[in-house]
C-alpha positions, 0 to 999 in steps of 0.5 A, spaced: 870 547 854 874 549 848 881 544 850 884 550 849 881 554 854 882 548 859 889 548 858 889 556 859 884 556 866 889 549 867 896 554 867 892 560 871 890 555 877 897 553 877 900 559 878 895 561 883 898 554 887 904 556 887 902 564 890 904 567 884 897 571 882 891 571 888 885 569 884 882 566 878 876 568 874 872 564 869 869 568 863 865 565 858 860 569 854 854 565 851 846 563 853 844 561 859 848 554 857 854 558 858 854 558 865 856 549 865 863 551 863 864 556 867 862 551 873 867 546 870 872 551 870 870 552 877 871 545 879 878 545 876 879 551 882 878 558 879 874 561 884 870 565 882 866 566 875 863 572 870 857 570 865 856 575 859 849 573 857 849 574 850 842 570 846 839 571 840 841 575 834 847 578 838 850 571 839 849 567 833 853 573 831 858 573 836 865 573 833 872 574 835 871 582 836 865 583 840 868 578 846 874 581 844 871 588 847 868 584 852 874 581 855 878 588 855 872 592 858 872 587 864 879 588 865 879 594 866 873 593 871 877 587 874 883 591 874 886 584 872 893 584 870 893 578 866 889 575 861 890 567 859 886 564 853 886 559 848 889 559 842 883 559 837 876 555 837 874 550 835 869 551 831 871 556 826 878 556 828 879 564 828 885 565 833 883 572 834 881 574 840 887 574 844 891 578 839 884 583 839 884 583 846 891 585 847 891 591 841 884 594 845 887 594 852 894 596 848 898 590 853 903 586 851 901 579 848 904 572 847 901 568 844 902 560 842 905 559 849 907 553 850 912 554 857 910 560 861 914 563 868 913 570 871 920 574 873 917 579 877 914 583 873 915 580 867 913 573 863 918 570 860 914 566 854 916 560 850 912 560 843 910 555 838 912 559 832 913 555 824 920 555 825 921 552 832 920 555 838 921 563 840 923 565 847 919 572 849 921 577 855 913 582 856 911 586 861 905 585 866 899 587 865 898 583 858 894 577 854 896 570 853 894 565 849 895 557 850 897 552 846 897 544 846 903 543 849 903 549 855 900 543 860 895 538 862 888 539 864 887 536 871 881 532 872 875 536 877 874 531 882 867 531 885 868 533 891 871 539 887 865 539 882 860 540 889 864 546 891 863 549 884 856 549 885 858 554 891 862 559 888 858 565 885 858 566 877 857 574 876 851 575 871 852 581 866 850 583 859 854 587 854 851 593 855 853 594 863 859 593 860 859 598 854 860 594 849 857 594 842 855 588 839 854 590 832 857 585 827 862 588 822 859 581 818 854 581 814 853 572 811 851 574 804 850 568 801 851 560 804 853 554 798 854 547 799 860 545 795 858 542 788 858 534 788 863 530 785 862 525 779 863 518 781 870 515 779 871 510 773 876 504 775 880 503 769 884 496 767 890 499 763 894 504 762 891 505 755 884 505 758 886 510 762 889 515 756 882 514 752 878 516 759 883 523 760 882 524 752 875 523 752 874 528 758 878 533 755 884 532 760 889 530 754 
């Protein structure tokens, strides 16, 4: 699992723990693979999980905007009031699918979280913004992302791990959801960086000076 997305399930069973929501749903699109991060997130106390099957073509496309339309599209099904995920990926480092998620639903948004508390019906969030830190009031229903210092991640001990083989994991696919999962990208062209020259060790100043004025530096 993304270490972002087990700090976000990580905040949402501690929530359910102090009565503050009554249920955690683990979502994870992906191939039938999928399914074992939905187990871990099971074990970590979510009690229930959704699986959006997405193979072949579809998923070597899958991009922040398709799960984007999947998560909003489940929302309203779940009727959630709240949605936390991590901050970005992993791998391509997108940070966009909160944000996307929140501008299609048209809920409030508070991103890079690292202190979040419920005031009734409201969140009072604390980001990490490149200044410091920036304390927000938004309404409920409304999508959260999980930054490092939110909390952390409990182990899943294995009497937990042996209950998560019991909690039902839902199978859906794209299209019972209405979703559209057309890429808007198209890869035109892959290219390797070019190669660098190997180094020259020089013994002086003045060797230094000839190398960059041979090379045309100078």
């Amino acid at each position: 699992m993304n270490p972002f997305c087990e700090i976000a399930v990580e905040e949402a069973v501690k929530m359910k723990e102090k009565k503050l929501i009554k249920e955690v749903v683990a979502v994870s699109c992906g191939p039938q693979q999928a399914q074992e991060t939905i187990r871990t997130a099971l074990a970590m106390g979510a009690d229930r999980g959704i699986h959006v099957e997405v193979s072949g073509k579809d998923y070597e496309t899958l991009g922040p905007l398709q799960v984007s339309k999947i998560m909003a599209a489940l929302a309203k099904k779940e009727e959630a009031q709240l949605i936390i995920l991590g901050k970005q990926a992993i791998d391509d480092d997108c940070n966009q699918t909160g944000q996307m998620t929140a501008a299609l639903l048209d809920w409030p948004q508070g991103t890079f979280a690292s202190e979040v508390s419920l005031e009734g019906d409201k969140i009072k969030v604390v980001r990490e913004v490149d200044g410091g830190l920036e304390t927000i009031k938004i309404n409920t229903p409304a999508v959260l992302t999980a930054d490092l210092r939110l909390n952390t991640p409990r182990y899943a001990t294995l009497p937990n791990i042996m209950k998560a083989k019991k909690k039902k994991i839902a199978n859906v696919k794209p299209a019972d959801l209405g979703v559209d999962m057309t890429s808007r990208l198209e890869v035109l062209r892959v290219d390797e960086p070019p190669q660098r020259l190997a180094g020259v060790k020089v013994e002086t100043v003045d060797d230094l000076v000839g190398k960059l004025k041979e090379t045309g530096k100078i």
